[in-house]
KEGU-147827 format. One line per 10 residues: number of its first residue (from 1); their letters; for each residue y, x, z of N, C-alpha, C. Coordinates in steps of 0.2 Angstrom, whole numbers. Layout:
NUM = A = Y X Z Y X Z Y X Z  ...;
REM end
This chain:
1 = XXXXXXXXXX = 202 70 110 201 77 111 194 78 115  193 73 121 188 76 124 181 72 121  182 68 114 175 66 112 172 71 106  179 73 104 179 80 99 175 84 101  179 88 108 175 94 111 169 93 112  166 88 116 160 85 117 154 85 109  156 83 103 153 83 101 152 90 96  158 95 96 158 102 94 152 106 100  155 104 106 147 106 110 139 105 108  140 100 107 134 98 104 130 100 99;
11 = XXXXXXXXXX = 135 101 96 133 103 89 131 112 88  136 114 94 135 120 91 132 124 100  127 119 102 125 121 109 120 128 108  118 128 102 112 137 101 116 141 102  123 141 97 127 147 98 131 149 103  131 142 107 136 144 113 131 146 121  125 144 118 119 146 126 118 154 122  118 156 118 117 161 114 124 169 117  129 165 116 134 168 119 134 170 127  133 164 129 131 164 137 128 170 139;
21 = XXXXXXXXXX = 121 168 137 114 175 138 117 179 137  124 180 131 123 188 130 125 193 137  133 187 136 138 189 143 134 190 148  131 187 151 126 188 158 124 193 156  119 194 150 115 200 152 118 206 152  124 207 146 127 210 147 132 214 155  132 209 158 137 211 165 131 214 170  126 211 168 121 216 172 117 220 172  117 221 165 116 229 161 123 235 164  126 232 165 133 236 166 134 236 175;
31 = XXXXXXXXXX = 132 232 175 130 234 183 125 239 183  118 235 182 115 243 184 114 248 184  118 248 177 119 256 174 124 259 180  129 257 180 134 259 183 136 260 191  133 255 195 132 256 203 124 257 205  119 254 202 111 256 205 109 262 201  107 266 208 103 273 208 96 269 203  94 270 197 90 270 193 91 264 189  98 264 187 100 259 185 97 257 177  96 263 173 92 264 168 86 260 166;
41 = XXXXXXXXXX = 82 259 172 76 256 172 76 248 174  83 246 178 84 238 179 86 233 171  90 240 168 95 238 164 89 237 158  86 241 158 78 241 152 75 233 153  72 232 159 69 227 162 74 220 158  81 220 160 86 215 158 86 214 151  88 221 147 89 218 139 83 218 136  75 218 138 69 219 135 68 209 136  68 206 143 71 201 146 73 195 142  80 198 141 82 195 137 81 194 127;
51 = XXXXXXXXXX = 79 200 126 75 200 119 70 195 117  65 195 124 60 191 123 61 185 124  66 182 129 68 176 130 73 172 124  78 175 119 79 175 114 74 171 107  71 175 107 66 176 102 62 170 104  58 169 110 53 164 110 59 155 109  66 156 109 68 150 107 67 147 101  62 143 99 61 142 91 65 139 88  68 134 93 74 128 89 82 134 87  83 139 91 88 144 89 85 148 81;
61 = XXXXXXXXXX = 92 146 77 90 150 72 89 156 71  86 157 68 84 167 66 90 172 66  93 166 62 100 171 60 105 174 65  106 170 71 108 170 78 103 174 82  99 175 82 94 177 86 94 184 85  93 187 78 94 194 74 98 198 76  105 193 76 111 195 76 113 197 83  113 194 89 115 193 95 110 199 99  103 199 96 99 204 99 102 212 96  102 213 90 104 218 89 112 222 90;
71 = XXXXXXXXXX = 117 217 91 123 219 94 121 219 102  117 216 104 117 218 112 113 225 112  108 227 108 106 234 110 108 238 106  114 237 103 118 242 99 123 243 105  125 237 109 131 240 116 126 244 123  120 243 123 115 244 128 115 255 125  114 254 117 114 263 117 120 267 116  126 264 113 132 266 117 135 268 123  130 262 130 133 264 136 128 269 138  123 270 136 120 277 137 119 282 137;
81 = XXXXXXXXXX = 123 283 128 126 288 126 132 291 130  135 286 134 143 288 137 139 290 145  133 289 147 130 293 154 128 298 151  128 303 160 124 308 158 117 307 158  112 305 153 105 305 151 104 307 148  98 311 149 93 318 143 94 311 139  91 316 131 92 313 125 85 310 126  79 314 127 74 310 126 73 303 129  79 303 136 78 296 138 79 291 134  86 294 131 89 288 128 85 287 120;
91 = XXXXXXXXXX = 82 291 117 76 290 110 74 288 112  68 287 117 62 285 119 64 276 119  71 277 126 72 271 125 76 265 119  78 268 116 80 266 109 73 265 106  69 268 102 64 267 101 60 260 103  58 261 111 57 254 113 59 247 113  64 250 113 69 242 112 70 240 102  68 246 99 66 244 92 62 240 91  55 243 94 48 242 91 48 234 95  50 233 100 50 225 104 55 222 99;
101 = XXXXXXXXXX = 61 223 99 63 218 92 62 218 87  58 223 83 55 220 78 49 217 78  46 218 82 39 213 81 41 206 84  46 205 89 48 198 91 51 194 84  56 201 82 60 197 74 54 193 71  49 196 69 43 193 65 42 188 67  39 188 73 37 180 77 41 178 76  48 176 76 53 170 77 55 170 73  57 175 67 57 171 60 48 165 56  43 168 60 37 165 57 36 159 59;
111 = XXXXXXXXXX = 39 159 67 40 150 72 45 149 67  53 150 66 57 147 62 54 143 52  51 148 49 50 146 45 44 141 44  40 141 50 34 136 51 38 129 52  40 129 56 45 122 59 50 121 53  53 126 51 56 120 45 50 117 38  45 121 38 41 119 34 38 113 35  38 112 42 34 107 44 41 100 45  45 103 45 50 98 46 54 95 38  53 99 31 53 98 27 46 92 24;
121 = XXXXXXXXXX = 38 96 26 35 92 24 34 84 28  38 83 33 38 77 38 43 71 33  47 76 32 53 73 29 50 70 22  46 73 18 44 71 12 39 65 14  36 68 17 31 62 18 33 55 21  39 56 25 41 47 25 43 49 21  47 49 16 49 48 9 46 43 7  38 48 4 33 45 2 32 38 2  31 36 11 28 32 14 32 26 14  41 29 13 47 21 11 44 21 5;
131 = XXXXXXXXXX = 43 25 -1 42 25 -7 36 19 -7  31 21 -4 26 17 -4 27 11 -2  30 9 3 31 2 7 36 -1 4  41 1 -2 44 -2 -6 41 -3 -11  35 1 -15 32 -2 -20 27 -9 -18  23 -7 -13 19 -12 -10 23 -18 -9  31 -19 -5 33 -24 -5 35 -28 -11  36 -25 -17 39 -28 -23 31 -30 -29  28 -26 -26 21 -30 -30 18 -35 -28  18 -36 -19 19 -42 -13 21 -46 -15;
141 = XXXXXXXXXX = 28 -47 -18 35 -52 -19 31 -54 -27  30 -50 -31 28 -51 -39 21 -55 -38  16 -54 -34 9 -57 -34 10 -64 -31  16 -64 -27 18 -72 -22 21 -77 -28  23 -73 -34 26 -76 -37 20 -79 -42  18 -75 -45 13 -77 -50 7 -83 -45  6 -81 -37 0 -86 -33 4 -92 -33  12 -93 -33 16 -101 -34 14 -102 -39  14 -100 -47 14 -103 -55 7 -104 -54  1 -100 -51 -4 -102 -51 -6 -109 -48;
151 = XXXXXXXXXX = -5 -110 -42 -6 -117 -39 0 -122 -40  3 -120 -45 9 -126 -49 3 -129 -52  -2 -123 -56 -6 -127 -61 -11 -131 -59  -13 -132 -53 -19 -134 -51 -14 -141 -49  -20 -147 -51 -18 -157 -49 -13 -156 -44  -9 -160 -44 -4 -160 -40 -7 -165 -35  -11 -170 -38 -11 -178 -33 -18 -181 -37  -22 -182 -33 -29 -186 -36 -27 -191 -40  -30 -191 -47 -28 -196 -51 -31 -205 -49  -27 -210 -49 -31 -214 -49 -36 -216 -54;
161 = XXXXXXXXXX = -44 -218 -53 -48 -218 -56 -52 -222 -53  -55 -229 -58 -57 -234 -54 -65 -233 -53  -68 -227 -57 -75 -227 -56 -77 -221 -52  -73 -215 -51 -75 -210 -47 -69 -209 -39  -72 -205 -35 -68 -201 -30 -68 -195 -33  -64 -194 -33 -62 -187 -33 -60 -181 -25  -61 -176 -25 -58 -169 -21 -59 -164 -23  -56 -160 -19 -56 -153 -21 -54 -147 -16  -55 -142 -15 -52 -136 -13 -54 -132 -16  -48 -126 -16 -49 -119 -18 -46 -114 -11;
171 = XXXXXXXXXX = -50 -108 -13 -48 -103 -7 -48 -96 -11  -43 -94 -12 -42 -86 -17 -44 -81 -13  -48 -77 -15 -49 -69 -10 -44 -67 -10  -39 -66 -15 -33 -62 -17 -27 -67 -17  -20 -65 -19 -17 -67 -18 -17 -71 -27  -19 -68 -29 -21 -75 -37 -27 -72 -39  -31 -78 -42 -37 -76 -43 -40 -80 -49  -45 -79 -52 -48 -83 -59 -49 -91 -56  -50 -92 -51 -53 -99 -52 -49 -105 -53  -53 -109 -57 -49 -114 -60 -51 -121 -59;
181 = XXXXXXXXXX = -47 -126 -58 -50 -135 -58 -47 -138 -63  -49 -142 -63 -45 -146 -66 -45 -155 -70  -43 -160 -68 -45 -168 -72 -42 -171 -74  -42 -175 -77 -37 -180 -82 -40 -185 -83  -36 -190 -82 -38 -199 -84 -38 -200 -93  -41 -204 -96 -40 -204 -102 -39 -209 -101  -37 -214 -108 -35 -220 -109 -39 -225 -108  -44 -224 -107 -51 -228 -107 -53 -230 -100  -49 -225 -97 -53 -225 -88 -58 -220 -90  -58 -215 -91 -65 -209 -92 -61 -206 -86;
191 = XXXXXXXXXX = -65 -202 -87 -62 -194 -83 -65 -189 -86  -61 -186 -87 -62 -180 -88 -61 -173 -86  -64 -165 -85 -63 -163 -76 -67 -156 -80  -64 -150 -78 -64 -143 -80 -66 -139 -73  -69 -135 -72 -71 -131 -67 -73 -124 -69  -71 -117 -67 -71 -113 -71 -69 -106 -68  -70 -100 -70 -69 -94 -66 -67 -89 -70  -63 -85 -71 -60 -80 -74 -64 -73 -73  -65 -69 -76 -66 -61 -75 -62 -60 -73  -62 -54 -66 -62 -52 -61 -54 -54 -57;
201 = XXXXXXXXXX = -52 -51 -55 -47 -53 -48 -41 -52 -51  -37 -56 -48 -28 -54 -49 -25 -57 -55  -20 -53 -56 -14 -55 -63 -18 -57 -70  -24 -51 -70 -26 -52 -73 -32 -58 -75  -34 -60 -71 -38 -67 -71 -34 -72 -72  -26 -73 -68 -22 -77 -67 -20 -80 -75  -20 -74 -79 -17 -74 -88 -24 -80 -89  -28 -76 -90 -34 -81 -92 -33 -89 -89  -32 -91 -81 -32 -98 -81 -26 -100 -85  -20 -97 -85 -14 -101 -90 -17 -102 -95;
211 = XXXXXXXXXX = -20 -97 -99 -22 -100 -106 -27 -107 -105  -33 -108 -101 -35 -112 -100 -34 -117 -98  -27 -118 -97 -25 -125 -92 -21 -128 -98  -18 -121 -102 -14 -125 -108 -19 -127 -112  -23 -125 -114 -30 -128 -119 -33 -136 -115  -33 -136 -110 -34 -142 -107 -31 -147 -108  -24 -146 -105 -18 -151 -106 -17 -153 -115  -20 -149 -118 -18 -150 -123 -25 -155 -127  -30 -152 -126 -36 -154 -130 -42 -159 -127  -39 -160 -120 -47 -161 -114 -47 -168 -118;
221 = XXXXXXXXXX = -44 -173 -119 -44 -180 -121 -45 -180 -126  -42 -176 -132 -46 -177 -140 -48 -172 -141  -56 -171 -141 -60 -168 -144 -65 -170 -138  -75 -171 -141 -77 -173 -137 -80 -163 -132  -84 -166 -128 -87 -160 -122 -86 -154 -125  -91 -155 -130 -95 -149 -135 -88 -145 -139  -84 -151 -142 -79 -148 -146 -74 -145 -144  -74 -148 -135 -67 -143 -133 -69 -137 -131  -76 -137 -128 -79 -128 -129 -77 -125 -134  -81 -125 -140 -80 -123 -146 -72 -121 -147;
231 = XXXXXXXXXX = -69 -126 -148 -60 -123 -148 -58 -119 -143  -59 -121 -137 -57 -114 -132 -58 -107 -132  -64 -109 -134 -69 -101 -135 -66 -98 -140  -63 -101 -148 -61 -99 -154 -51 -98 -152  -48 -103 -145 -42 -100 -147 -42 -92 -142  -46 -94 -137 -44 -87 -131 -47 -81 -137  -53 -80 -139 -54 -75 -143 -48 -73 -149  -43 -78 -152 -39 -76 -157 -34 -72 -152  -34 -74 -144 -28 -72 -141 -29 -64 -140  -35 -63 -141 -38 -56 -140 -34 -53 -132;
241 = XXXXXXXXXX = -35 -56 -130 -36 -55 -122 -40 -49 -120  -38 -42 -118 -45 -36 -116 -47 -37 -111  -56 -39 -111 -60 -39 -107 -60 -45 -104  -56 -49 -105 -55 -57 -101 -58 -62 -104  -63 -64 -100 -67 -70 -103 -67 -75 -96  -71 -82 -100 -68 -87 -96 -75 -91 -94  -79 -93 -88 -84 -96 -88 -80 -103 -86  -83 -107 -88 -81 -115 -87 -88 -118 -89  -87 -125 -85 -91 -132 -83 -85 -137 -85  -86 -140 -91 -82 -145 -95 -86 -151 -95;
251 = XXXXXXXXXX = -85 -158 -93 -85 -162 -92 -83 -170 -94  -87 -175 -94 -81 -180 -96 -88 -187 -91  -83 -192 -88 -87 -195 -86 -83 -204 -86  -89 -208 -90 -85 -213 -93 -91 -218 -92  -88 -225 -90 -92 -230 -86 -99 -226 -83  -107 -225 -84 -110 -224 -80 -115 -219 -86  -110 -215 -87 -113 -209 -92 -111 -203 -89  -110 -198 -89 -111 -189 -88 -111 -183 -93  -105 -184 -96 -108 -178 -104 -103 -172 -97  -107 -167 -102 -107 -159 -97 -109 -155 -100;
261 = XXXXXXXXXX = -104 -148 -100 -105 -143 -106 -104 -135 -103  -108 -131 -104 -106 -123 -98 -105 -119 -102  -101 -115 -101 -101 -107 -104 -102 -103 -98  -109 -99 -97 -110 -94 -94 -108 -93 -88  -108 -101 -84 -106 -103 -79 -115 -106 -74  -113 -106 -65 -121 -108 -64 -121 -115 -65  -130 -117 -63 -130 -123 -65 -124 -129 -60  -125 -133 -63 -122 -141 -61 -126 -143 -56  -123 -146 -50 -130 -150 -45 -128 -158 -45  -132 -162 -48 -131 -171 -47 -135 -173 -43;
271 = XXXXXXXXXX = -135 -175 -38 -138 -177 -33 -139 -185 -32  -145 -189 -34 -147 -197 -36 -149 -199 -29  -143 -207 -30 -144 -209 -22 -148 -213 -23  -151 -214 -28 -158 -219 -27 -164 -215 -25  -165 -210 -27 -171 -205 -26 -169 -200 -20  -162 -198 -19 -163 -195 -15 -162 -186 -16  -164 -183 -24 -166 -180 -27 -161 -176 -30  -160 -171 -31 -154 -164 -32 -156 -160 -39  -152 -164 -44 -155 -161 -52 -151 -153 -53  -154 -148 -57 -151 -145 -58 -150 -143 -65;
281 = XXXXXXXXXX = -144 -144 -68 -141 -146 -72 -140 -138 -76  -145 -137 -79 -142 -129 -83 -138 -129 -88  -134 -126 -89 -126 -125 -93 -127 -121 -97  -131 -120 -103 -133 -114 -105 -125 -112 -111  -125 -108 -112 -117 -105 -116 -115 -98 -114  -113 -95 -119 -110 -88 -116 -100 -91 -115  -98 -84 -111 -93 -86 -108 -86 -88 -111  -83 -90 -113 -76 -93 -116 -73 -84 -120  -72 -83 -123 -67 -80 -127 -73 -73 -129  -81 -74 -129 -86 -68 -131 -83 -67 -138;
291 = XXXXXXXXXX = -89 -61 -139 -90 -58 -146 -89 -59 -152  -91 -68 -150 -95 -72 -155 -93 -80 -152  -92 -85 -156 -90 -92 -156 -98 -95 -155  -99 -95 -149 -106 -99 -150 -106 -109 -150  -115 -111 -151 -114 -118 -153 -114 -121 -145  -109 -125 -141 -110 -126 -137 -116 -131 -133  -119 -132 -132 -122 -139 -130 -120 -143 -125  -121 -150 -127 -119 -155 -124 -124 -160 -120  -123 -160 -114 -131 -163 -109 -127 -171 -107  -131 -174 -109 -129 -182 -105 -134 -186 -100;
301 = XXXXXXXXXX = -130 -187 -95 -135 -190 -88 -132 -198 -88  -137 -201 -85 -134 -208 -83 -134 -206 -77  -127 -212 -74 -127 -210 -66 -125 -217 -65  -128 -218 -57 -127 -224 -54 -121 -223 -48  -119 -231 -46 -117 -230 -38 -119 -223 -33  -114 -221 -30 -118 -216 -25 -122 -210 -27  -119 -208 -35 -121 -200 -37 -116 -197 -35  -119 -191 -35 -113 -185 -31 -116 -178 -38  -111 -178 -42 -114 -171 -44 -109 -166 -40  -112 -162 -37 -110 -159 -29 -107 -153 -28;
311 = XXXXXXXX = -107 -151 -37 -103 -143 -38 -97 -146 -38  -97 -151 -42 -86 -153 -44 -84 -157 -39  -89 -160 -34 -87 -165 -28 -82 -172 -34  -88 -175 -38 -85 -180 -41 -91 -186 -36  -88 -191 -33 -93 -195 -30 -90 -202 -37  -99 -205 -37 -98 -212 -42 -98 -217 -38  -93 -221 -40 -92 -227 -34 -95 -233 -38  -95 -234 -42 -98 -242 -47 -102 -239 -55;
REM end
């Protein structure tokens, strides 16, 4: 019973400090009228007092406030109908007590309706902002999922290969990105090794390396430099892919040879430990999945002991 009352208090604390006020003012209006010589002008002072003390409570609602004021100065012109008062005191003073609560009405309906406006538009905008921090989180979870499929595809583990070192790093701006690697042992002891960038950032570059790694996995061993160009560029263009094109640096390195082929990729740098000397290796080709199936070219280098071509980080060990 006593956590009931306590919370009936609480709840309904406007209308009960509302209540309070009146009684008080009331008993002192009633006093002055009744035992002070000029009682007229204390009791003025009280309910005008009290009117504006009302009224400036913003958190009290209108409706309580309208109500409570205008019953009090309907008992306030009663008690001094029942004195003996010229009439004019009591118009004049009727009057005044009008013109004061209605202009306070205004004010504290215009605080009331401002504050709930401001308190609906508060309301809306965390709305908003869960609204938002739920999408953002579910895009977060969606892009985390596509950056693991993405770095699923990339070499799991340096292949063994008795003529080259192999390394590598990638670092994404975004949580997936076009850039791509890629190498493969053939059966020969060759190597073979893709390096490549996707049109621009995200999900959308991401689509682009899948297709590329599947064209890899499938073709890097049978078909020579030139020819897996040529194929790549004719299947991403059937995929009709909007706007996604694919630069790559395709590759094959077999005893002390260098075939290397570019789509619209920069140059290649091989770097000769006998000379000391940093070739640069132009890739001429437009980019995988263009307008047009162009003829790709195929560049071949001899490489010794101790070459580094220094874009792929492939070091020549024999």
């Amino acid at each position: 019973i006593v956590l009931l009352g306590i919370r009936s208090f609480r709840h309904h604390f406007q209308l009960l400090l509302l209540i309070t006020l009146t009684a008080v003012s009331i008993t002192i209006m009633k006093t002055a009228l009744t035992y002070n010589e000029g009682g007229l002008y204390n009791s003025s002072v009280a309910i005008t007092a009290y009117i504006i003390f009302i009224h400036t409570l913003s958190r009290i609602r209108f409706i309580y406030t309208a109500l409570f004021t205008w019953l009090f100065m309907g008992t306030y012109i009663v008690l001094l109908q029942n004195l003996d008062m010229p009439d004019i005191v009591v118009s004049q003073t009727t009057a005044f007590f009008i013109v004061i609560n209605t202009f306070l009405m205004s004010a504290s309906y215009w605080i009331e309706f401002n504050i709930r406006d401001s308190f609906v538009k508060s309301k809306q905008l965390q709305l908003s902002r869960q609204q938002l921090e739920a999408e953002h989180k579910r895009k977060s979870d969606e892009l985390e999922s596509v950056k693991e499929l993405q770095l699923s595809m990339l070499p799991g583990k340096n292949p063994s290969c008795d003529i080259v070192d192999i390394a590598f790093h990638m670092s994404t701006a975004y949580e997936v990105g076009g850039d791509y690697c890629d190498y493969t042992k053939s059966y020969d002891d060759s190597l073979t090794f893709a390096i490549g960038d996707a049109t621009g950032h995200g999900a959308r570059a991401s689509t682009m390396v899948m297709a590329i790694k599947m064209l890899f996995n499938e073709y890097a061993t049978r078909k020579t430099v030139s020819g897996f160009m040529r194929h790549a560029s004719t299947a991403i263009k059937q995929m009709k892919l909007p706007k996604l094109y694919m630069t790559l640096a395709f590759g094959r390195i077999s005893s002390n040879k260098l075939e290397i082929s570019g789509a619209g990729i920069p140059p290649a740098l091989l770097y000769k430990a006998d000379t000391g000397e940093i070739k640069h290796i132009i890739l001429k080709g437009i980019p995988l999945g263009a307008f047009f199936i162009a003829d790709y070219e195929e560049t071949q280098y001899s490489i010794s002991p101790g070459d580094i071509p220094a874009d792929s980080t492939l070091k020549i060990l024999s």
